[in-house]
C-alpha positions, 0 to 999 in steps of 0.5 A: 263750382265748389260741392257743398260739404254734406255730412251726412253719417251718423257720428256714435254707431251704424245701428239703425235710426227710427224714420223720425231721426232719419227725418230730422238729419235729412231736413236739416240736409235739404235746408242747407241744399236749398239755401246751397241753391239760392246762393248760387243764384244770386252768384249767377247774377239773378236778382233774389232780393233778402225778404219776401221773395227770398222765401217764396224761392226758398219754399219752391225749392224745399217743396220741391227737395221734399218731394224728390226724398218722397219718391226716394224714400218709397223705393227704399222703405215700406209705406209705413216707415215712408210714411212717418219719415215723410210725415217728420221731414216735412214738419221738420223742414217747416219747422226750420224755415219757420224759424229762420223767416220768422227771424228775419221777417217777424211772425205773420200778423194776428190772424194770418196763417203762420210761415210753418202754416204756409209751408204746409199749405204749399206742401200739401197743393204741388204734392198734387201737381208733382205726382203727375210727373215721373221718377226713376233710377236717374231721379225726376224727370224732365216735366218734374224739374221743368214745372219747378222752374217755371213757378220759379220763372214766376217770382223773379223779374222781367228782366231774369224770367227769359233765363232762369228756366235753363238755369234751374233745369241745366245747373241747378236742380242736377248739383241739388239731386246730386247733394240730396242723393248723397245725403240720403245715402249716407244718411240711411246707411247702416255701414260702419264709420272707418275707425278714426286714428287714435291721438297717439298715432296722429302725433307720432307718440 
């Protein structure tokens, strides 16, 4: 299966980014890995129809993304740096899904919690229900990535719900972790680019 391109360094310079710019390059990131996931899904033969459920899987997943950078972001900042940069990614990824499903759904009707709303709601429920499971060095553990599985199991249909488990749990979720890792690394990281060839030197003047 062909890797997802994730450009993830900061283009100007190396000096550090505010937890909020950090955020926003990060959300955009765990954006294109959710809909990387959904898109190997329906190649794998999963029925995830464009409308209501595209969205329920695609809100899974980015709560789910959202909480594996929480618990990377706390072994890597301090609990006030986390806490802004958890606080901007998921107001910026809220953000972003509203967007896209406000574009292809229309804004809920007059009364009803808008999409960004939602997303929140969901957040802030399963940010209960994940923090139970355990996370280490080699990322979530096998509850944590299970428990995913089963609230997607939930949404697909009958005749999907005896194999997607393993197809989150064994494909999925590791091509996920291994997008997100990168994406944090480079996006954290303080080293600087590689010069880029001058003009001249590309075309041999």
């Amino acid at each position: 299966m062909a890797k997802l391109r994730i450009k993830s360094q900061w283009f100007h310079d190396s000096a550090a980014k505010t937890p909020q710019q950090n955020a926003s390059a990060m959300a955009f990131i765990t954006w294109r890995v959710a809909q990387n996931m959904l898109k190997q899904m329906r190649s794998a033969r999963f029925d995830i129809e464009v409308g209501p459920q595209y969205f329920d899987f695609t809100r899974e997943v980015l709560v789910f993304l959202t909480q594996v950078l929480d618990r990377m972001a706390h072994a890597r900042m301090v609990d006030a740096e986390r806490g802004e940069f958890m606080t901007a990614l998921v107001q910026r990824v809220a953000q972003i899904l509203q967007d896209n499903e406000d574009g292809l759904m229309g804004e809920p009707a007059a009364g009803q919690a808008s999409h960004y709303e939602q997303f929140i709601d969901l957040f802030n429920e399963l940010s209960e229900h994940y923090a139970d499971f355990g996370f280490d060095a080699k990322g979530p553990d096998f509850a944590f990535v299970r428990y995913l599985g089963h609230r997607i199991e939930a949404l697909m249909p009958q005749k999907d719900q005896r194999w997607v488990v393993d197809q989150i749990m064994a494909s999925e979720v590791p091509d996920a972790l291994d997008m997100i890792q990168r994406g944090m690394d480079g996006v954290l990281s303080t080293e600087p680019r590689p010069a880029r060839a001058s003009r001249a030197a590309n075309t041999g003047d």
